[in-house]
N, C-alpha and C positions, 0 to 999 in steps of 0.2 A: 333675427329670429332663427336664419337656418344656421346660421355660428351656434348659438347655444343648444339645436338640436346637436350638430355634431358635437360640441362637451359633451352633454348629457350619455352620447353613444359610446365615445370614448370612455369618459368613467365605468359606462354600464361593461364595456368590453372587458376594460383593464379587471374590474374587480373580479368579473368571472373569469380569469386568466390566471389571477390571483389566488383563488379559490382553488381551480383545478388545480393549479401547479401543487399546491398546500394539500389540496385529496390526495393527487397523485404520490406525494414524494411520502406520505405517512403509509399506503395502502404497498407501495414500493417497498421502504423498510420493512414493515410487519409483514411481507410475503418471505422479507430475504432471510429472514431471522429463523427460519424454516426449510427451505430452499435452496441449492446451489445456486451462485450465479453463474450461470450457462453462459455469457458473456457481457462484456462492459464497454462502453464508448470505446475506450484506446484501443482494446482491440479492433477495434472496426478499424478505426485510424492507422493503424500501424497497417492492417491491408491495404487499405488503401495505398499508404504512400510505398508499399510493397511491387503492388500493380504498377504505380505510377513510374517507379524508379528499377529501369533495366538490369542494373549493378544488383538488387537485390534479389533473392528468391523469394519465392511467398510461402510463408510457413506461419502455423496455428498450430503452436501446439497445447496442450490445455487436458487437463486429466484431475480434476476433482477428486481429495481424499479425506476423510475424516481426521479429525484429529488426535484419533488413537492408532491410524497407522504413519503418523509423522515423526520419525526421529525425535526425541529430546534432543541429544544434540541441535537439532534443526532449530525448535523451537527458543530452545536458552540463547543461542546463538542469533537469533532474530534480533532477540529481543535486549540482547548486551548490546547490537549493533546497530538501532532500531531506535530504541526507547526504552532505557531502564527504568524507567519511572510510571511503565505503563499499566500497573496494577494499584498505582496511589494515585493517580491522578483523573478527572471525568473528563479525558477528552483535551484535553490543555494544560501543556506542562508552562505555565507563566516563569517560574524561576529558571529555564532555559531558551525562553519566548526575550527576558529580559538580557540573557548571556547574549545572546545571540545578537541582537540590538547594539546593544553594548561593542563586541566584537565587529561587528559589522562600521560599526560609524569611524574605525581608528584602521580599518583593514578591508583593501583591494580585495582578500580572498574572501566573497561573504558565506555564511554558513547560516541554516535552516535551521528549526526547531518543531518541525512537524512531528506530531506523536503518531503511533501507530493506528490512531483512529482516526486522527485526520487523513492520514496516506489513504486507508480502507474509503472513506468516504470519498477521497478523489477520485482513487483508481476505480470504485464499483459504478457511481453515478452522475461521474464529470469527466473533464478535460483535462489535459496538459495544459496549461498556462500559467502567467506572473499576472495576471489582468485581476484587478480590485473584486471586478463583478466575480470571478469564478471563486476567490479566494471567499467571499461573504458565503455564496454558495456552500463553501465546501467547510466552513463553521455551520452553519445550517444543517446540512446531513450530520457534522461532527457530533451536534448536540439530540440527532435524533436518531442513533444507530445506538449513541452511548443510555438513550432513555431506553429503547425497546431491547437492545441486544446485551446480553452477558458478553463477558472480558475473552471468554473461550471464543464466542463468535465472531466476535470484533476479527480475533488472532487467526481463527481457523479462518474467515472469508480471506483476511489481508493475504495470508500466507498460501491461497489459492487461486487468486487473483495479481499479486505482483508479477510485474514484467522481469524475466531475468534472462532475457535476451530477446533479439528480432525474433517476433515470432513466437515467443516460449514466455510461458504464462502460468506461474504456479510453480509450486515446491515439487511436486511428483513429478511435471514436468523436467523440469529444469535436472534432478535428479539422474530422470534418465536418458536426458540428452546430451548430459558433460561426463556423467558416472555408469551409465548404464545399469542400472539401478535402481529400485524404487526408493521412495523418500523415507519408508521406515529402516532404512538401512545404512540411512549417511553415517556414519563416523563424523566425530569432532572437527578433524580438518577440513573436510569435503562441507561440513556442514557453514564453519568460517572462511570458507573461500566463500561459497553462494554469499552468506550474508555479507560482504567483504566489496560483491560487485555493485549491491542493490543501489547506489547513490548515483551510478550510471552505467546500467547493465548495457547499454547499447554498446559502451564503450570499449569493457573490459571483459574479458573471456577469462574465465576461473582454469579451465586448463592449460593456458598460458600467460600465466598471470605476469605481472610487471614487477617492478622494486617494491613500489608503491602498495600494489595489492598483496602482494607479501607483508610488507608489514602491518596491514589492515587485519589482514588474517592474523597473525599473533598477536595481536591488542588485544582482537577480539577473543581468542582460545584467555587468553588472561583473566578477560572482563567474565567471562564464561563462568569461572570458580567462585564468585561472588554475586551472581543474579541467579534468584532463584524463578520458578513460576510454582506457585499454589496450587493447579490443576495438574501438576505433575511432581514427582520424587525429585525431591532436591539436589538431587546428588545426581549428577550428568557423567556417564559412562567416559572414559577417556581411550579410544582409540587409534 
């Protein structure tokens, strides 16, 4: 008898657990879709292991901008380097979901196929990690940023929320803490360097870039003359 009360309390708990999680993450979107986000898990995390690790300073840095004063450059350049597919596609690029699979089973090097909605949904409302459960999660939000949010908001959150170094959080950021600069000012290069780090900003520093990131950047200034974005003139200033 007291076994089946405890099911009964367990079910009763889960469902309501279920439930708020479900209010919360819809009530959460539809606030954001309106809202800046003021901050997100990783950044808490990255303080944390700021505080925790001597070697490091503690720096936030994080400066919200709309996306009428973000470079073009910035954003073609994003999105050459990012996700070219991310004005045709809801949230899930499959015929690079399938590349990538593909590549991965025949090759030690593996490579991702995350679109720029899924990155957004990670970076606003989850964690770093490889774990099954955060990965469902972060289909979850993918499918519910891409129902309540336009392609502009998707791009304007991602691109003011990505990490592009310890500490540095966003495009305006980032901007003016390699360029001294704001973000409506990048030129082309500057704007393919940033894009150039994003796959592991912790790593790579755009003012002293490596082989490597060098020729990330010229791929990308390449890719740049042939993606376009539909919220902006097609045609990307060459600096």
């Amino acid at each position: 008898m007291i076994q089946k009360i405890k099911n009964i309390n367990f079910k009763k708990w889960l469902y309501t657990a279920i439930f708020s999680f479900v209010i919360l993450s819809f009530v959460s979107v539809i606030a954001l879709r309106f809202v800046p986000a003021i901050a997100t898990p990783l950044m808490f995390i990255r303080s944390g292991e700021q505080l925790s690790d001597k070697s490091r300073d503690f720096r936030w840095e994080k400066d919200w901008v709309s996306m009428d004063k973000i470079s073009k450059n910035a954003i073609i350049a994003v999105v050459s380097s990012e996700d070219q597919n991310f004005c045709e596609h809801n949230g899930f690029d499959f015929d690079a979901i399938e590349k990538a699979m593909a590549h991965n089973k025949v090759s030690k090097k593996k490579i991702g196929a995350s679109t720029i909605s899924q990155q957004t949904a990670k970076n606003v409302f989850l964690w770093q990690s490889r774990t099954w459960v955060r990965k469902g999660l972060e289909a979850y939000f993918t499918l519910l940023i891409e129902l309540f949010w336009s392609k502009d908001r998707i791009l304007e959150m991602y691109l003011n929320v990505v990490e592009f170094g310890d500490g540095i959080y966003g495009i305006e950021a980032a901007a003016q803490h390699y360029y001294g600069k704001s973000a409506a000012d990048l030129n082309k290069s500057e704007a393919a360097m940033l894009a150039a780090i994003l796959p592991n900003p912790l790593k790579y520093n755009p003012t002293n870039p490596t082989k490597y990131l060098k020729s990330r950047q010229k791929r990308i200034i390449r890719e740049m003359y042939a993606v376009t974005y539909p919220a902006i003139e097609s045609d990307v200033s060459v600096n």
